[in-house]
TIROKOL-513484 format. One line per 3 residues: their letters; for each residue x, y, z of C-alpha. Coordinates in steps of 0.001 Angstrom, whole numbers, plus 500000, padded with zeros to 6 digits. Each point is the difference from the previous one (the first is absolute). Example, Ala and Ser with C-alpha at 12.3 -4.5 7.8 and 13.67 -1.06 7.14 Angstrom:
residues 2
AS = 512300:495500:507800; 501370:503440:499340
end
This chain:
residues 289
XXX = 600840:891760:114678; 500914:502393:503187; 497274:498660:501808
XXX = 500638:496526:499688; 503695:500694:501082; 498596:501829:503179
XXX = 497938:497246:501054; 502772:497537:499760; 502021:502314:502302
XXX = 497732:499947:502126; 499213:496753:500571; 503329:498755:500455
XXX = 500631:501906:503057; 496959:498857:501696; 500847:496400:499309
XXX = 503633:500516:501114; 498613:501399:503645; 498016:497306:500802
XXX = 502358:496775:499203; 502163:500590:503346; 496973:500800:502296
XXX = 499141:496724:499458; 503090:498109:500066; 500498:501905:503469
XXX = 496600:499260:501757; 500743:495930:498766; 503495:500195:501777
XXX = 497946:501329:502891; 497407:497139:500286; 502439:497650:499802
XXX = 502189:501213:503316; 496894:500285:501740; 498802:496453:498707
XXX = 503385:498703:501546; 499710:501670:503693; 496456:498473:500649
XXX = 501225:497126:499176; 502663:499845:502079; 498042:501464:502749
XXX = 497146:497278:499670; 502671:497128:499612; 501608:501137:503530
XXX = 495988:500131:501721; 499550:496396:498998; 503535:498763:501285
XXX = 499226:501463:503336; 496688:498750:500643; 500828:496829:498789
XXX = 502858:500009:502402; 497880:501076:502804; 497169:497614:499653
XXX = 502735:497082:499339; 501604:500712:503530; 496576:500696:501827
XXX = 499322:496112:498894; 502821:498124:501107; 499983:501827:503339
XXX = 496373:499193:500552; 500782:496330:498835; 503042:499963:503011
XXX = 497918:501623:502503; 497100:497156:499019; 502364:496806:499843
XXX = 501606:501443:503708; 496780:499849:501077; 499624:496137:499012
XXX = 503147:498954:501320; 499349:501873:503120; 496792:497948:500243
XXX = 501993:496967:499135; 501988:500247:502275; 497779:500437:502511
XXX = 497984:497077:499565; 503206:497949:499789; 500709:501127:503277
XXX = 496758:499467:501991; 499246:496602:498373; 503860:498615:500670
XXX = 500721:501766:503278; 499617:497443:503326; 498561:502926:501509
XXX = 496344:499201:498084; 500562:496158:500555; 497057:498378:502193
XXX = 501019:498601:503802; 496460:500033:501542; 496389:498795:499213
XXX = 497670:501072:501844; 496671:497591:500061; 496868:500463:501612
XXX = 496348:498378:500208; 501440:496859:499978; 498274:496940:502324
XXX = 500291:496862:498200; 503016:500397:497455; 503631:500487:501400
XXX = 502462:502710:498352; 501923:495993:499088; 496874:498995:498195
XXX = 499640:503857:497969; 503601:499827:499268; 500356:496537:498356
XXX = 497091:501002:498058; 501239:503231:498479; 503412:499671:500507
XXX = 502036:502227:502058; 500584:504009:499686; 502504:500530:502501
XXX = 503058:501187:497734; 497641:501263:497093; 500561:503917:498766
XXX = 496829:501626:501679; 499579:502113:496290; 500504:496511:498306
XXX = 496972:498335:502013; 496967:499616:497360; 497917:500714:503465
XXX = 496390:499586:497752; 501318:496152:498865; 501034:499231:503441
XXX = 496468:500854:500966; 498579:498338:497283; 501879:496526:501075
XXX = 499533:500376:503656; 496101:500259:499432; 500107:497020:497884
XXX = 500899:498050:503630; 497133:497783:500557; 499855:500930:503897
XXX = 500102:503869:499007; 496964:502382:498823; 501942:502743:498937
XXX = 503656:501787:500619; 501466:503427:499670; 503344:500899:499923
XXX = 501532:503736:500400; 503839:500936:499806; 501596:501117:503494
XXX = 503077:502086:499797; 502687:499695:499307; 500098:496126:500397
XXX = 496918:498930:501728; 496588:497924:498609; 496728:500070:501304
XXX = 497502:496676:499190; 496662:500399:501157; 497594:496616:499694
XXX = 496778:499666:500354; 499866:495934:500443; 496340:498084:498538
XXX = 498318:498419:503481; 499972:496159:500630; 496158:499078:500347
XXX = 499989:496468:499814; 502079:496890:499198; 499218:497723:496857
XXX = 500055:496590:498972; 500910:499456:496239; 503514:497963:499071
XXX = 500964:501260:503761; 499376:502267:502691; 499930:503669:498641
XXX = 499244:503238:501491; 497582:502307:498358; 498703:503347:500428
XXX = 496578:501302:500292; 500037:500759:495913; 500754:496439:499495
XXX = 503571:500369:499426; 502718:497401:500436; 502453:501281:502493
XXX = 502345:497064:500561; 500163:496791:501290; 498346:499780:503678
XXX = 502393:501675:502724; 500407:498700:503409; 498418:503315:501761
XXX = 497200:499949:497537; 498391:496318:501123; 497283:501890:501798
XXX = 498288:501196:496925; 496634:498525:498841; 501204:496825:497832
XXX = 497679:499839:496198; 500547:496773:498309; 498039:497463:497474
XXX = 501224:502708:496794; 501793:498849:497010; 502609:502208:498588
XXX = 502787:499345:497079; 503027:500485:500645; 499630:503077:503284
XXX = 502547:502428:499788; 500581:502520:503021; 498675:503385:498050
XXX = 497097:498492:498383; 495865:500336:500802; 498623:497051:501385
XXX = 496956:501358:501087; 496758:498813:498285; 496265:500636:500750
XXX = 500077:496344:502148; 503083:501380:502508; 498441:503861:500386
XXX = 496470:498593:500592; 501695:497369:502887; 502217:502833:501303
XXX = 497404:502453:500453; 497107:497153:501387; 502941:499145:502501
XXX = 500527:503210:501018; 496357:500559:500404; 499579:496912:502066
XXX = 502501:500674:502421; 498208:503115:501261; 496837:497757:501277
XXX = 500747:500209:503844; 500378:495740:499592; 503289:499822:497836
XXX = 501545:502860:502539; 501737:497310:502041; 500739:497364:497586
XXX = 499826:502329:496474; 500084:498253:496936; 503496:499940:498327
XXX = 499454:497812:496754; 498149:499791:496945; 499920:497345:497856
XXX = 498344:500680:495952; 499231:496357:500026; 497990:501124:496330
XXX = 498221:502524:498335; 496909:499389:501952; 501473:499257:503781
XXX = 501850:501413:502366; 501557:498708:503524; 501213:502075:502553
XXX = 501878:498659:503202; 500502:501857:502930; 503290:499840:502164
XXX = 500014:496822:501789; 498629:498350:497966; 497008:499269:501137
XXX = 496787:501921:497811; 499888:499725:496673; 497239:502451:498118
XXX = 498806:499258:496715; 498723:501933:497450; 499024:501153:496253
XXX = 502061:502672:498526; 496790:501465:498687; 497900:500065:502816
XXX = 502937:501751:502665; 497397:502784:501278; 496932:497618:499944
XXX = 502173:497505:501984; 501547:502750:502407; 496157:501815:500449
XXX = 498999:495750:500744; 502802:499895:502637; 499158:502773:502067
XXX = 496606:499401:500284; 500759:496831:501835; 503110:500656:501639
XXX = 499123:500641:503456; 498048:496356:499889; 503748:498552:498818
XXX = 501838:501637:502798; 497870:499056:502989; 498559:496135:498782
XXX = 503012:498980:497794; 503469:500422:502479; 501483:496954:497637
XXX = 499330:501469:496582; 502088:497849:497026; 498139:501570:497341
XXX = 497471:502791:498381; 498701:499461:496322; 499217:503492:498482
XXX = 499392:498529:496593; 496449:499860:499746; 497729:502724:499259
XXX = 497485:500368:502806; 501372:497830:502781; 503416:499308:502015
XXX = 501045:496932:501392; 502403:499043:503127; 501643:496673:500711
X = 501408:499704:503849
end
């Protein structure tokens, strides 16, 4: 019976002693639970803060930037000081600055940044009379053209009197400065237009027989200046005045030439009132006086 008392008494002591040490370290947690909470709530505000302001000043700094540029470019493309007053053309002999102007249109006035300077090329070369163009900005208001015009090699006869170049191209209609050139006729075209490749196997093969001919010592005075394609199988050349006319295959142009030299000398010292030579036969030339 005593001993059971005894352990009672001492048991309830024991218990008694540890209820508050507990009680105490939970009102202990809790404060400190509080303070990092405060202290991480006050980290978060800051750097949020921070970051928030970092942003909008880089977003000011970029759209000053922009309207710096815009303004910038407003200026130089609305300012008279960037207007063109002077063109500048060279390596032209046939067309006038008139002529490249009505074809184009003219600059003078136009913002120099404004001017689309590869289209301008682009429509310049398009010109029937020019091979190609360049253009280059001079500042602050100038324009430089340079041309490189296509070369008049002979005159044709199709609907009218065109001149062409030496790749067959149509240049325009004849010019009064250009009568001198070699005159092709006898070729059918539809509907020539100035720009356009006339040339076919007929014309190159009479050009190049022509030009062939007219280095024979006998055609220096009086050189032949037409051909005629009178078909696929003939050809007619007449020389200045008039007064030869030399026949011959396209087929056969360096048998007939090789055939002409061989008896030239015999032409130019028996035959002083040549009309015609026939080159169209194979193995033999013939002369009419």
């Amino acid at each position: 019976m005593n001993l059971t008392l005894l352990q009672e008494k001492t048991l309830v002591p024991v218990l008694g002693k540890k209820q508050p040490i507990k009680q105490q370290s939970l009102k202990l947690n809790g404060k400190t639970g509080e303070k990092v909470k405060r202290e991480t709530t006050s980290f978060d505000l800051a750097f949020l803060f921070t970051n928030v302001i970092g942003t909008l000043a880089r977003a000011i700094l970029i759209a000053a930037f922009f309207y710096a540029v815009f303004l910038g470019y407003r200026f130089i493309t609305h300012t008279p000081y960037f207007d063109v007053n002077k063109v500048n053309t060279t390596g032209i002999n046939y067309l006038s600055t008139e002529a490249l102007n009505t074809w184009t249109g003219t600059i003078i006035g136009e913002n120099i940044f404004q001017l689309d300077l590869s289209e301008f090329s682009k429509k310049l070369a398009a010109h029937p009379w020019i091979h190609s163009a360049a253009v280059r900005r001079v500042f602050p208001q100038g324009i430089n053209i340079e041309i490189k015009e296509r070369t008049p090699f002979a005159r044709i006869k199709l609907d009218k009197l065109y001149i062409m170049d030496n790749y067959g191209i149509l240049l325009g209609p004849e010019a009064s400065n250009l009568t001198k050139l070699p005159l092709i006729t006898g070729i059918a075209a539809k509907n020539p237009t100035p720009g356009n490749n006339v040339a076919d196997k007929e014309i190159i093969r009479g050009l190049k027989a022509m030009h062939n001919l007219n280095l024979l010592s006998m055609f220096k005075k009086n050189p032949i200046e037409s051909v005629h394609i009178n078909s696929k199988s003939r050809i007619t050349f007449l020389t200045k005045n008039q007064s030869v006319r030399v026949y011959m295959r396209p087929g056969m142009v360096k048998q007939s030439l090789k055939n002409l030299t061989l008896v030239i000398d015999t032409i130019e010292k028996h035959e002083p009132n040549l009309k015609h030579i026939d080159l169209s036969f194979k193995n033999k030339v013939v002369i009419k006086s």
